[in-house]
ZADO-1210 file (C-alpha; in nm, 4 decimals, padded with zeros to 6 digits):
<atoms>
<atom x="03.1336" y="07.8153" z="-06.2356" code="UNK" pos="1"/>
<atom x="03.0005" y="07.6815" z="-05.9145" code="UNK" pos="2"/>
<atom x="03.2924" y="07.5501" z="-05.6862" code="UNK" pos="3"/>
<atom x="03.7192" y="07.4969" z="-05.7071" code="UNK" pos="4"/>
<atom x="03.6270" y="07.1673" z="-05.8574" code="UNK" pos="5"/>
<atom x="03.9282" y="06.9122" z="-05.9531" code="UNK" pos="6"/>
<atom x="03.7435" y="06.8416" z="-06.2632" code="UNK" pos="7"/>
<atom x="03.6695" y="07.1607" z="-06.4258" code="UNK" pos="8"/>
<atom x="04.0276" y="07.1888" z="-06.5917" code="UNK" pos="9"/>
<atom x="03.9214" y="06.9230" z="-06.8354" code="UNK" pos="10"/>
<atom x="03.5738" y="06.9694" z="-06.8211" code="UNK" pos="11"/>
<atom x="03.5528" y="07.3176" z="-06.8440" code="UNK" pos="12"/>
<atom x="03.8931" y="07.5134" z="-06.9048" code="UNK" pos="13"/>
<atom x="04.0748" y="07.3207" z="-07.1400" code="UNK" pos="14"/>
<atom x="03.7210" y="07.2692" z="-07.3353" code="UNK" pos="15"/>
<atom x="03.6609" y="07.6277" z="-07.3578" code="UNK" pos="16"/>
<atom x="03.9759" y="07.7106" z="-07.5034" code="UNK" pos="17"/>
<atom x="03.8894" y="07.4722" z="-07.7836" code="UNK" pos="18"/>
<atom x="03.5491" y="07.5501" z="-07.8567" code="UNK" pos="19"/>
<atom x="03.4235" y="07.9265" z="-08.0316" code="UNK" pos="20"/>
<atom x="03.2290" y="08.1550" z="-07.8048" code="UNK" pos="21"/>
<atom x="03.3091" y="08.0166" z="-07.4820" code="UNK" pos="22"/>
<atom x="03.4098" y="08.2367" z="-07.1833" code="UNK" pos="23"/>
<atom x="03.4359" y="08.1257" z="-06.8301" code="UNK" pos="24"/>
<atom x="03.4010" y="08.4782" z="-06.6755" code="UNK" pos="25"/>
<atom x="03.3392" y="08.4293" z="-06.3223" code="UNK" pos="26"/>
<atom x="03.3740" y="08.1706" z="-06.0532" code="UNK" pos="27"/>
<atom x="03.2688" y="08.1134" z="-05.6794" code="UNK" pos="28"/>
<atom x="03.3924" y="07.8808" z="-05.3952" code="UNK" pos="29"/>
<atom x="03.2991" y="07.8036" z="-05.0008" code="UNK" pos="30"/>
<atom x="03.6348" y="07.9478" z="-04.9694" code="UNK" pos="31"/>
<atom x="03.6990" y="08.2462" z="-05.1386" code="UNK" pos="32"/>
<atom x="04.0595" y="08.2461" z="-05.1386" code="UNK" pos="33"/>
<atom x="04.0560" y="07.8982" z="-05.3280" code="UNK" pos="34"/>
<atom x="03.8563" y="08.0840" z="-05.5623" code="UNK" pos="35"/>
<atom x="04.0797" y="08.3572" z="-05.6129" code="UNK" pos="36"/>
<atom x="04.3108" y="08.0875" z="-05.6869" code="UNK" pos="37"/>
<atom x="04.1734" y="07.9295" z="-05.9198" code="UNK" pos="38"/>
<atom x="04.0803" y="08.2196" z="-06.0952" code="UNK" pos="39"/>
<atom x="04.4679" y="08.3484" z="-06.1626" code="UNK" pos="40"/>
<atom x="04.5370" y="08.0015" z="-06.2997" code="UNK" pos="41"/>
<atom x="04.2857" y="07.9551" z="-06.5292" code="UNK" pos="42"/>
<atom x="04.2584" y="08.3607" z="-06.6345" code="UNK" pos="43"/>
<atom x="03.8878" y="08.3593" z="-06.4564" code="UNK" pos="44"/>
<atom x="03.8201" y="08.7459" z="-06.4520" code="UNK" pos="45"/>
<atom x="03.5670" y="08.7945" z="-06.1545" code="UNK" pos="46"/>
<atom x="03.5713" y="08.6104" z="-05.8385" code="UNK" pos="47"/>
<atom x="03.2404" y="08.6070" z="-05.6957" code="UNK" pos="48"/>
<atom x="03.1603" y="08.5720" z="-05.2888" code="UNK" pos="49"/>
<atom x="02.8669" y="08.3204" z="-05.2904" code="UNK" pos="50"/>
<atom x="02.7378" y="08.0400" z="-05.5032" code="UNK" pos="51"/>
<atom x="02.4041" y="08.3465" z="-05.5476" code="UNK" pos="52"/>
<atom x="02.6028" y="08.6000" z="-05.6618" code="UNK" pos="53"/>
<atom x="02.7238" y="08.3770" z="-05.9565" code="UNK" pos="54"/>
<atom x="02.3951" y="08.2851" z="-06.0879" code="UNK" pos="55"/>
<atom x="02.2374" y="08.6405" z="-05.9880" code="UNK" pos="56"/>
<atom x="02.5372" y="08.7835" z="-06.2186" code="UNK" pos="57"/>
<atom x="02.3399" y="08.9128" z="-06.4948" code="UNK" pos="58"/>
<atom x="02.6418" y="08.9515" z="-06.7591" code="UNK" pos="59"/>
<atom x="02.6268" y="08.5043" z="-06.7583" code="UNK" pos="60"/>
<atom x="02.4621" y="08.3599" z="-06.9666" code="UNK" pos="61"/>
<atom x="02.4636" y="07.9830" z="-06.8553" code="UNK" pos="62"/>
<atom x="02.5995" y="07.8353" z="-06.5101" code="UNK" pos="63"/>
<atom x="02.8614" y="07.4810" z="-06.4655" code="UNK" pos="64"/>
<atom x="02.7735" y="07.3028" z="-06.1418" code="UNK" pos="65"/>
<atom x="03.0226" y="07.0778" z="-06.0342" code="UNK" pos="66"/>
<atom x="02.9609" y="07.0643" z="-05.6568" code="UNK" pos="67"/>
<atom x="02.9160" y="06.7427" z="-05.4418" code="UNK" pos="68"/>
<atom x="02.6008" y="06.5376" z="-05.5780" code="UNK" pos="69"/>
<atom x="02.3801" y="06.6654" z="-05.3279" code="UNK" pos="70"/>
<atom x="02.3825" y="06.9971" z="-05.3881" code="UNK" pos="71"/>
<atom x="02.3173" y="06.9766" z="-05.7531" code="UNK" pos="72"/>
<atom x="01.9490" y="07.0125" z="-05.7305" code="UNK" pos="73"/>
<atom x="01.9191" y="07.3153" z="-05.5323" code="UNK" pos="74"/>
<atom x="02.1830" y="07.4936" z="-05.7736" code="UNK" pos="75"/>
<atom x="02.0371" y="07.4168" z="-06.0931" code="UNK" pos="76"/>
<atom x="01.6878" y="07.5200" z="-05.9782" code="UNK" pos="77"/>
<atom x="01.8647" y="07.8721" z="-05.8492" code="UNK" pos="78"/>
<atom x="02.0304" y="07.8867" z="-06.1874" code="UNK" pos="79"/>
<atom x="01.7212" y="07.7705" z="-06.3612" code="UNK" pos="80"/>
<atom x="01.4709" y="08.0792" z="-06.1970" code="UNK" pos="81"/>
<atom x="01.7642" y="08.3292" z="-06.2254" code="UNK" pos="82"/>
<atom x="01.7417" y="08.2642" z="-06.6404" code="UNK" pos="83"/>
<atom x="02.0534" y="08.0566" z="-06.6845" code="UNK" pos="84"/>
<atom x="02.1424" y="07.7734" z="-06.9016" code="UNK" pos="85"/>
<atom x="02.3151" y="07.5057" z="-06.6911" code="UNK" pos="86"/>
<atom x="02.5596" y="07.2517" z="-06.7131" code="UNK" pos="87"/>
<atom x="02.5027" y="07.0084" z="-06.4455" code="UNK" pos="88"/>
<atom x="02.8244" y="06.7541" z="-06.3569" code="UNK" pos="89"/>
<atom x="02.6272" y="06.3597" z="-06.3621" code="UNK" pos="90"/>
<atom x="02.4823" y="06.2518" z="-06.1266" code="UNK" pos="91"/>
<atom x="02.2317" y="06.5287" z="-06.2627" code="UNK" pos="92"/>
<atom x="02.0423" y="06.4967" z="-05.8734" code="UNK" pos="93"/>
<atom x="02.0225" y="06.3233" z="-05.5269" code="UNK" pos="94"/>
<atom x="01.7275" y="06.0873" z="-05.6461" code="UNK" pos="95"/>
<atom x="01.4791" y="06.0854" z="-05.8655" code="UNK" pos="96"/>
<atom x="01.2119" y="06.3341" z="-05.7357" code="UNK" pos="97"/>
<atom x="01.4781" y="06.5616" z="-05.7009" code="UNK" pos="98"/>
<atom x="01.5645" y="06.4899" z="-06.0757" code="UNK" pos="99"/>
<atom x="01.1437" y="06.5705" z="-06.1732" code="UNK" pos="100"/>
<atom x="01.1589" y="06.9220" z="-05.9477" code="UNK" pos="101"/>
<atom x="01.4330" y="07.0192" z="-06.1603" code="UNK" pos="102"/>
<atom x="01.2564" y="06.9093" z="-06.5072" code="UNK" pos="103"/>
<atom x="00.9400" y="07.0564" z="-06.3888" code="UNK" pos="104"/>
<atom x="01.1249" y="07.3884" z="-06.3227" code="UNK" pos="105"/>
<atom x="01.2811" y="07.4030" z="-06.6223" code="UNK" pos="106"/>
<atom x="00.9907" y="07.2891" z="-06.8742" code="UNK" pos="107"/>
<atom x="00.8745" y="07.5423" z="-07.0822" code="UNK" pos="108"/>
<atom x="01.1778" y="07.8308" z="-06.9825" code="UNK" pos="109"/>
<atom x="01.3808" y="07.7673" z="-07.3184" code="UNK" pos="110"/>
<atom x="01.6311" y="07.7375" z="-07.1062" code="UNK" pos="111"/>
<atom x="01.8927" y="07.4801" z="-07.1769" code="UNK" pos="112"/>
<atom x="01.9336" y="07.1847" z="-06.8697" code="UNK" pos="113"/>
<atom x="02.2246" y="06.9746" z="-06.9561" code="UNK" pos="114"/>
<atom x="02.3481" y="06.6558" z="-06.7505" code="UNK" pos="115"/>
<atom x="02.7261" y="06.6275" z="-06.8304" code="UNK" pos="116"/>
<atom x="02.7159" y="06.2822" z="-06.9482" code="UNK" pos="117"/>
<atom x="03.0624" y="06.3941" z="-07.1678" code="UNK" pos="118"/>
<atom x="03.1056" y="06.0588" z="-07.3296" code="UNK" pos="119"/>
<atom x="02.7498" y="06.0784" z="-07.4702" code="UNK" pos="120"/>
<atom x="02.8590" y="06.3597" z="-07.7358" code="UNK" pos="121"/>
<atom x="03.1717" y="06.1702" z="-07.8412" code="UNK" pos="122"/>
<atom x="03.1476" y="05.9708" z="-08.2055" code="UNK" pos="123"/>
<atom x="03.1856" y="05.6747" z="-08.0493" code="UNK" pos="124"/>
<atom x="02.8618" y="05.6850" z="-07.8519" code="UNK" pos="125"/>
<atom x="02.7123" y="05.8159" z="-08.1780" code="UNK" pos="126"/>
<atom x="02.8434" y="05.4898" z="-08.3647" code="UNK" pos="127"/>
<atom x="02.7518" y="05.2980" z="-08.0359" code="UNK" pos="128"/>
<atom x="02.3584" y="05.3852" z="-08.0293" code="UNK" pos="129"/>
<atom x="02.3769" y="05.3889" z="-08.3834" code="UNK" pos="130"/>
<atom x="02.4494" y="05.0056" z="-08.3851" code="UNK" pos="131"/>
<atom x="02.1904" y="04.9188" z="-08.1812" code="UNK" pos="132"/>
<atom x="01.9386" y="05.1759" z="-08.3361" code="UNK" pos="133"/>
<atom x="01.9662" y="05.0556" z="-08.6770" code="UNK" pos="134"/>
<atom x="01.9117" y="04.6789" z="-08.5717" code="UNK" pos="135"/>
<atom x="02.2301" y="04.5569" z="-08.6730" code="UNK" pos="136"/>
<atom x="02.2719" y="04.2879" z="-08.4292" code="UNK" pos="137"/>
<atom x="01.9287" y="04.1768" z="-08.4484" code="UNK" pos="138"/>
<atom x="01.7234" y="04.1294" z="-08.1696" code="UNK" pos="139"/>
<atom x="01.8706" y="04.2848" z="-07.8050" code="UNK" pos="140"/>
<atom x="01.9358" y="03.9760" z="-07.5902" code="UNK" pos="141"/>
<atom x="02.2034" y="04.1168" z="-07.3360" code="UNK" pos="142"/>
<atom x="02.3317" y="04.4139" z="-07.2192" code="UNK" pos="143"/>
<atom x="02.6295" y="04.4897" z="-07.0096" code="UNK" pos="144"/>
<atom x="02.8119" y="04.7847" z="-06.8727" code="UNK" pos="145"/>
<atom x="03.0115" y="04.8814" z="-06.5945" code="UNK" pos="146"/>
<atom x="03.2640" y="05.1821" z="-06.4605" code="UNK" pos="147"/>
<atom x="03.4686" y="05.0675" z="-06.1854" code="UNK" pos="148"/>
<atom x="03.7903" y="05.2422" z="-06.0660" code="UNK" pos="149"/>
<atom x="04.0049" y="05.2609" z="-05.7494" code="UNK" pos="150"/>
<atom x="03.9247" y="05.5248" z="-05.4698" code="UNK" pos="151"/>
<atom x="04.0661" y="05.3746" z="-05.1463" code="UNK" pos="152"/>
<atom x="04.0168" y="05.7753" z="-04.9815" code="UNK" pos="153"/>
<atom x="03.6906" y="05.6858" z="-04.7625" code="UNK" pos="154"/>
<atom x="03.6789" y="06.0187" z="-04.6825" code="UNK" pos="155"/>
<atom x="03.6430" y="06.1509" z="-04.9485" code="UNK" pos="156"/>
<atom x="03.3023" y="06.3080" z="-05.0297" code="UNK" pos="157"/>
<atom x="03.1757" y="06.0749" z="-05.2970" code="UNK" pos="158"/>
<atom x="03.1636" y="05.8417" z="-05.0424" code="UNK" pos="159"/>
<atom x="02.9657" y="06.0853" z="-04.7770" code="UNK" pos="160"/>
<atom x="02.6091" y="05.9994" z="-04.7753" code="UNK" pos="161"/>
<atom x="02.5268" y="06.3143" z="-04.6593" code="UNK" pos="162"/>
<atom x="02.6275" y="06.4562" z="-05.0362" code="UNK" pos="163"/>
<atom x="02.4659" y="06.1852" z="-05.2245" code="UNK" pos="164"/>
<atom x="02.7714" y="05.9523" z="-05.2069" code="UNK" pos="165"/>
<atom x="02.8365" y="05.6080" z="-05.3130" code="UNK" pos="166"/>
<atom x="02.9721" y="05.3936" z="-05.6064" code="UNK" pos="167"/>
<atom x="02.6488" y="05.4139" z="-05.8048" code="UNK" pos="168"/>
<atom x="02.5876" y="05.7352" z="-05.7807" code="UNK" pos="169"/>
<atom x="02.9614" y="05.8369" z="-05.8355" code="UNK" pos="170"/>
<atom x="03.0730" y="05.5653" z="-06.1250" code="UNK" pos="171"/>
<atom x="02.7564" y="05.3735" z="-06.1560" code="UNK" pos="172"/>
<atom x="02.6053" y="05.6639" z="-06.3152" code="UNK" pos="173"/>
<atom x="02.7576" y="05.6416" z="-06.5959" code="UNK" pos="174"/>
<atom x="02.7348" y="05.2492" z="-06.6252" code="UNK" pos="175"/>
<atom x="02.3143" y="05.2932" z="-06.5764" code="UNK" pos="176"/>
<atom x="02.3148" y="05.5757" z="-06.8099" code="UNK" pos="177"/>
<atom x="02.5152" y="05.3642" z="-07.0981" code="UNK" pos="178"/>
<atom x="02.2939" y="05.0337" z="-07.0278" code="UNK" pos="179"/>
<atom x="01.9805" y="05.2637" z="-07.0867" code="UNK" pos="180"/>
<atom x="02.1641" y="05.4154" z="-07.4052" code="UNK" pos="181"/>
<atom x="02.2465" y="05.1058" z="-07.5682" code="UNK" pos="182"/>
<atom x="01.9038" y="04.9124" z="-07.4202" code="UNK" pos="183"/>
<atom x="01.5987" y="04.8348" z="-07.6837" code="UNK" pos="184"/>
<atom x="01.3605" y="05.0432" z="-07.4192" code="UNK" pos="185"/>
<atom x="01.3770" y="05.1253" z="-07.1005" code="UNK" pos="186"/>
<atom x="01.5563" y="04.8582" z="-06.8386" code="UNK" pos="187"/>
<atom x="01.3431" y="04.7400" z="-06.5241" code="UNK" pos="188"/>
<atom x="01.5763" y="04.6725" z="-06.1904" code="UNK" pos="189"/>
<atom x="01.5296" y="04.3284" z="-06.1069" code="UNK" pos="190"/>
<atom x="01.7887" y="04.2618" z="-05.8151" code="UNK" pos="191"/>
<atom x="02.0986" y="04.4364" z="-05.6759" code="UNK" pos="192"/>
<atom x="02.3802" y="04.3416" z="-05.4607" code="UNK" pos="193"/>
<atom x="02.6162" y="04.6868" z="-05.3019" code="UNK" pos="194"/>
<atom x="02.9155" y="04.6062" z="-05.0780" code="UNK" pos="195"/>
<atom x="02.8962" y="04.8599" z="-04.8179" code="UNK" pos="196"/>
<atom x="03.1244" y="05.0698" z="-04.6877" code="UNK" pos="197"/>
<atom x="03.2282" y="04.9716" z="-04.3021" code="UNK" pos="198"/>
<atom x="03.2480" y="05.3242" z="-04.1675" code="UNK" pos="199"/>
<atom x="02.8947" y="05.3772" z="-04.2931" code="UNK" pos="200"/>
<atom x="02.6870" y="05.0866" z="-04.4601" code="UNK" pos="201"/>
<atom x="02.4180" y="05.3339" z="-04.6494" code="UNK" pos="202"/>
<atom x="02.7008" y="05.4019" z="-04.8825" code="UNK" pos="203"/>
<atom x="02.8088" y="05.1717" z="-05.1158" code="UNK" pos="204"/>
<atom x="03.1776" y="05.1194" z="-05.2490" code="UNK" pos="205"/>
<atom x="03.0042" y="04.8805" z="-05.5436" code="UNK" pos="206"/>
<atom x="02.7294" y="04.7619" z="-05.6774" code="UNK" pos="207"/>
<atom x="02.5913" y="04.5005" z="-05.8990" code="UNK" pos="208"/>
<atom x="02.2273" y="04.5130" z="-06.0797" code="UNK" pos="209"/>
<atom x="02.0539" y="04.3327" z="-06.3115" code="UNK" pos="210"/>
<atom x="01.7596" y="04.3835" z="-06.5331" code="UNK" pos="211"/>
<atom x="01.5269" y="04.3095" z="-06.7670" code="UNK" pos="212"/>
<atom x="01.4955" y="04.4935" z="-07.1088" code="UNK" pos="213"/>
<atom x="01.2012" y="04.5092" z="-07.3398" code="UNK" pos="214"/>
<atom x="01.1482" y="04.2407" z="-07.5695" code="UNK" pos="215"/>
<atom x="01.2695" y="03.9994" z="-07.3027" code="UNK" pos="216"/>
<atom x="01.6615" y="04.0367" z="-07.2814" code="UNK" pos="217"/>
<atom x="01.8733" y="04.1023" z="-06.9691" code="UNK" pos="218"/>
<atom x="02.1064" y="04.3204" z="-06.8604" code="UNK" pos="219"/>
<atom x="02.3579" y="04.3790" z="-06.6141" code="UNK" pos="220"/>
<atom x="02.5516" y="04.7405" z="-06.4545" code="UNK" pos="221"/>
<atom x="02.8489" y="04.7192" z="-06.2394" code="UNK" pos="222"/>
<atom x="03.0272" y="05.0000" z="-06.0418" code="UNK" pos="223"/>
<atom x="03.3070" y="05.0162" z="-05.8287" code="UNK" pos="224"/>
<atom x="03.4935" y="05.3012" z="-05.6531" code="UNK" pos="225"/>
<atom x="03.6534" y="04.9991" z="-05.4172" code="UNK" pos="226"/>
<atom x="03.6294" y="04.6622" z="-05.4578" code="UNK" pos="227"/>
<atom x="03.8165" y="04.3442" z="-05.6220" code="UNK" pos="228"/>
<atom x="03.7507" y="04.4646" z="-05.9749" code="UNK" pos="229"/>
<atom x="04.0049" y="04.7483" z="-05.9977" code="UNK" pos="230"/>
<atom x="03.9332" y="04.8908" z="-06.3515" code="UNK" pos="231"/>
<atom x="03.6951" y="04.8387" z="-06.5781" code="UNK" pos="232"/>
<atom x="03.5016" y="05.1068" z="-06.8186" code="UNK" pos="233"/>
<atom x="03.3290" y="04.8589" z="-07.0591" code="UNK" pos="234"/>
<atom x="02.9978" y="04.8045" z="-07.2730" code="UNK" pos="235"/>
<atom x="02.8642" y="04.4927" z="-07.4700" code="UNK" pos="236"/>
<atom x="02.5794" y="04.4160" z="-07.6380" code="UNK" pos="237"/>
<atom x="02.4752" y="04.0463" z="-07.7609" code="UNK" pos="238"/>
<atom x="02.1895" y="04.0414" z="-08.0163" code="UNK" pos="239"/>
<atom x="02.1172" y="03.7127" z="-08.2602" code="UNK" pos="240"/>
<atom x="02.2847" y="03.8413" z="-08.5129" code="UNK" pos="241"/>
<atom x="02.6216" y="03.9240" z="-08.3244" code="UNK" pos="242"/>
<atom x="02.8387" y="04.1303" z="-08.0883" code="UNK" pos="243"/>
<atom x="02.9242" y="04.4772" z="-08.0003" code="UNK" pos="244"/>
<atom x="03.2131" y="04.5298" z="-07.7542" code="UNK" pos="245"/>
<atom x="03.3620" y="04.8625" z="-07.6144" code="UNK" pos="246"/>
<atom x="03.6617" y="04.9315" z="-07.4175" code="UNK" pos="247"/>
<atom x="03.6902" y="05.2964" z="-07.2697" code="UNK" pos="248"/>
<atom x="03.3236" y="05.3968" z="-07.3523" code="UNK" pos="249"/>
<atom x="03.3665" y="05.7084" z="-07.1451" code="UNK" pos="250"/>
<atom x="03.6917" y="05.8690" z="-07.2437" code="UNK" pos="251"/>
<atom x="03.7458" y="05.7433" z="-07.5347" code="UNK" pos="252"/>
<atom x="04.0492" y="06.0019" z="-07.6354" code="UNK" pos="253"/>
<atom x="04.2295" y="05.7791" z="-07.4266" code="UNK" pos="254"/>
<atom x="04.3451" y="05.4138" z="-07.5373" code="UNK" pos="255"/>
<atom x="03.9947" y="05.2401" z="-07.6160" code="UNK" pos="256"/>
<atom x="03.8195" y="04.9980" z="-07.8640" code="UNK" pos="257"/>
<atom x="03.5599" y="04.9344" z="-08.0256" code="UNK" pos="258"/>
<atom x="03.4557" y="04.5583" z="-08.2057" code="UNK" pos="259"/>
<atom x="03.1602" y="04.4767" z="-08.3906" code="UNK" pos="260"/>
<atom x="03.0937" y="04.1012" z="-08.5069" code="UNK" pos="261"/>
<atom x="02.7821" y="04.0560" z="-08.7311" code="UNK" pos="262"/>
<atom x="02.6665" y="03.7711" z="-08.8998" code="UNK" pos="263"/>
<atom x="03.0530" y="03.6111" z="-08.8385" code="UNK" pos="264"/>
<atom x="03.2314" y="03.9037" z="-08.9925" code="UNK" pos="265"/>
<atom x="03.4391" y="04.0801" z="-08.7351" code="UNK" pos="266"/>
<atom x="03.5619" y="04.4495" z="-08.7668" code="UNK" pos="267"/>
<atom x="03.7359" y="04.6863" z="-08.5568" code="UNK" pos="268"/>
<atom x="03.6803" y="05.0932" z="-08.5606" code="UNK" pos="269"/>
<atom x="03.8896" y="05.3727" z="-08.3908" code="UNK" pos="270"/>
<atom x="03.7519" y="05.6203" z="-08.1896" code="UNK" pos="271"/>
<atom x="04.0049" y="05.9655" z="-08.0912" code="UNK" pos="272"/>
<atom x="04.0671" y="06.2618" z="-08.1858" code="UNK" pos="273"/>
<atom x="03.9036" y="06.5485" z="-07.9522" code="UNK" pos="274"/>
<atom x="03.8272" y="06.4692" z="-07.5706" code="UNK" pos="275"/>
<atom x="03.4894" y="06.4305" z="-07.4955" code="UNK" pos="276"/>
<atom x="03.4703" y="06.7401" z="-07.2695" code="UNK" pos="277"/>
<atom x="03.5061" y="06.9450" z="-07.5846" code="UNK" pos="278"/>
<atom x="03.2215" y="06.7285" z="-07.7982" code="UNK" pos="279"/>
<atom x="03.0109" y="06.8330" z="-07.4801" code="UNK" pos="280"/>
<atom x="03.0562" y="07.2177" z="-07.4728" code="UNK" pos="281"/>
<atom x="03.0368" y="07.2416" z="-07.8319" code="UNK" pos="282"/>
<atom x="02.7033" y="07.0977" z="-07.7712" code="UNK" pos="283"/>
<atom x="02.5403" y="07.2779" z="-07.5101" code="UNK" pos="284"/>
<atom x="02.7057" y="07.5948" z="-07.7409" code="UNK" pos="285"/>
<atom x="02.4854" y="07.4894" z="-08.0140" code="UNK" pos="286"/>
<atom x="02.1858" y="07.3877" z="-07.7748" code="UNK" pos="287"/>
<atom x="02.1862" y="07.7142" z="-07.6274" code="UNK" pos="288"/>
<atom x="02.1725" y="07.8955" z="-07.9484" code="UNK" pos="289"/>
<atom x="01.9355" y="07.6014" z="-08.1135" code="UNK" pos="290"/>
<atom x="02.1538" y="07.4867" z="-08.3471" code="UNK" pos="291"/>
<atom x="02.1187" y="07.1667" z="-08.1851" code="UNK" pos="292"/>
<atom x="01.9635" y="06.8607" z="-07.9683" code="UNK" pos="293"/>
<atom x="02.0444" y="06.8533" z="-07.5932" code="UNK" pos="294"/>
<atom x="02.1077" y="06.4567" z="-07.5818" code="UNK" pos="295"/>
<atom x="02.1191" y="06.4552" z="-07.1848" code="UNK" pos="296"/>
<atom x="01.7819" y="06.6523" z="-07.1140" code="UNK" pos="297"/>
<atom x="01.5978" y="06.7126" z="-06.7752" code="UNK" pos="298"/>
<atom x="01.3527" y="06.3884" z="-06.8846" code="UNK" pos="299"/>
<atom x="01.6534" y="06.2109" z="-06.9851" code="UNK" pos="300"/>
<atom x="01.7479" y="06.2432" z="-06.6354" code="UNK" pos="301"/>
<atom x="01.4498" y="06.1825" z="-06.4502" code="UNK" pos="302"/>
<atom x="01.4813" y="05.8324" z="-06.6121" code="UNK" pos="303"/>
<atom x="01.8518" y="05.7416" z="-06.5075" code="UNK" pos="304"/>
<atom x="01.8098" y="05.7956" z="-06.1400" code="UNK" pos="305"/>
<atom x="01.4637" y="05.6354" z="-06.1326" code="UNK" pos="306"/>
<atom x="01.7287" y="05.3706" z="-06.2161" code="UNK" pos="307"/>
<atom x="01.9185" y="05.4286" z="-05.9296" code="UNK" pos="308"/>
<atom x="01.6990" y="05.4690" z="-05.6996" code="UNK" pos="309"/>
<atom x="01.5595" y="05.1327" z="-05.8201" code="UNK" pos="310"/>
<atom x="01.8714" y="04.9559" z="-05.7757" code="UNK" pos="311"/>
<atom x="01.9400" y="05.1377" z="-05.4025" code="UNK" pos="312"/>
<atom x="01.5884" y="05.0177" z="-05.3000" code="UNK" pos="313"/>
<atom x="01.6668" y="04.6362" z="-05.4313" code="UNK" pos="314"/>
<atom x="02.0532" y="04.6190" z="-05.2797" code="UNK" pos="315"/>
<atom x="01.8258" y="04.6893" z="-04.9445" code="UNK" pos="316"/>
<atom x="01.9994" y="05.0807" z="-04.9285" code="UNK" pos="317"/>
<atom x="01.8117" y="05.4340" z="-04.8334" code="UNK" pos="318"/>
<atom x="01.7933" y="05.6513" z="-05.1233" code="UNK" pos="319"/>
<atom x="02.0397" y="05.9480" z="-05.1530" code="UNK" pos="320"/>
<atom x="01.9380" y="06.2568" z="-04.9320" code="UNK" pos="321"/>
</atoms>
């Protein structure tokens, strides 16, 4: 593990302990006391002094980078020509040639490249691209998705643009990624509106974006980290048949649900049992040893932030350094 991250303990720690032939053996931090920290709470054996001693560490097998957006990249392609398997936290890069170095790098190593879109390896999502998949609300006309959630700390660094911050990149991810899931084809950005922050207007505390989807229906993301929609972690697709609705999309563990109309017949599905943190390890466990599909590839990727960089350059904003 890359970092003292807040979210490893759910992403990583708690996961582990849940899924076979999973150890987190070593760990590094800027500061190396908050390492060693770390370390005694969650039973991490070796604490490493630099980020390059942890993927140089030949007795790993795979690396989890949870760092600050912008310094994804450079990690994963260290991990990458060192011979690891990664796990990269979402947003997988800065932008989107960032997001082709890293595919490039890793095409043809066998390695495994995983974005950790969690909620992507949960049943739900299975059920929800399965809907749309199969055709059973006919024709896509709409699409609609957002991740919006309170984070008044402007200091924080997912709102430094320096480290790739901002709403979309931070929640919006998520929202783009979904809208491409659950779209017939690829989306194309049409317009995009970001309130900025006042401190520093390149970085966006929301964002709105619409688009157009293949066979000529619409769609629409929106992401907030600060803004008058406090919460909101919904999906919805309209087709001429009917309806598919989805509250709590990404953690779906938690209190969510799921309605499907078709046709005039309404039914509802529930969606618990394990988090989606442990859905995603088992994964990339059964990627690694090729017992499986990665779902969130290097090309899968590439095509989200082309997204986002598509929806930066039509709210008027610089792409993320």
């Amino acid at each position: 593990m890359l970092g003292a991250a807040r979210i490893a303990p759910a992403a990583l720690f708690r996961a582990a302990q849940a899924v076979d032939g999973v150890e987190v053996a070593a760990i590094a931090a800027r500061d190396r006391a908050r390492a060693a920290r770390f370390a005694r709470r969650h039973h991490i054996p070796t604490v490493h002094d630099s980020y390059d001693d942890v993927v140089s560490d030949p007795s790993l097998d795979a690396v989890y980078v949870p760092l600050p957006n912008g310094l994804h990249a450079r990690w994963t392609l260290a991990a990458i020509a060192a011979g690891k398997h990664v796990l990269c936290e979402k947003p997988f890069t800065s932008n989107a040639a960032q997001a082709i170095e890293v595919r490039d790098a890793a095409a043809g190593t066998g390695l495994v490249v995983m974005e950790a879109f969690h909620y992507r390896y949960h049943p739900l999502a299975r059920r929800m691209a399965g809907v749309v998949r199969e055709g059973l609300l006919g024709a896509i006309e709409r699409v609609e998705t957002s991740m919006c959630f309170p984070l008044p700390r402007f200091r924080d660094i997912r709102y430094q643009y320096d480290l790739a911050g901002g709403a979309l990149m931070d929640a919006g991810c998520y929202a783009v990624h979904c809208l491409r899931m659950l779209s017939p084809g690829e989306p194309v950005v049409t317009a995009a509106h970001a309130l900025p922050l006042r401190r520093d207007p390149r970085v966006d505390r929301a964002m709105t974006a619409d688009f157009t989807l293949p066979g000529g229906g619409t769609g629409r993301i929106q992401a907030s980290m600060w803004s008058s929609t406090v919460l909101s972690i919904r999906a919805k697709v309209v087709g001429t048949r009917g309806t598919m609705s989805v509250f709590n999309y990404a953690t779906p563990q938690l209190p969510s649900r799921f309605s499907l109309t078709v046709d005039g017949r309404r039914q509802q599905e529930r969606f618990g049992g394990e988090p989606t943190y442990v859905h995603q390890l088992r994964a990339f466990v059964a990627a690694v040893h090729g017992r499986r599909t990665n779902l969130t590839p290097p090309d899968d990727s590439v095509a989200t932030m082309s997204l986002i960089d598509g929806i930066y350059e039509a709210a008027g904003l610089p792409l993320r350094p």
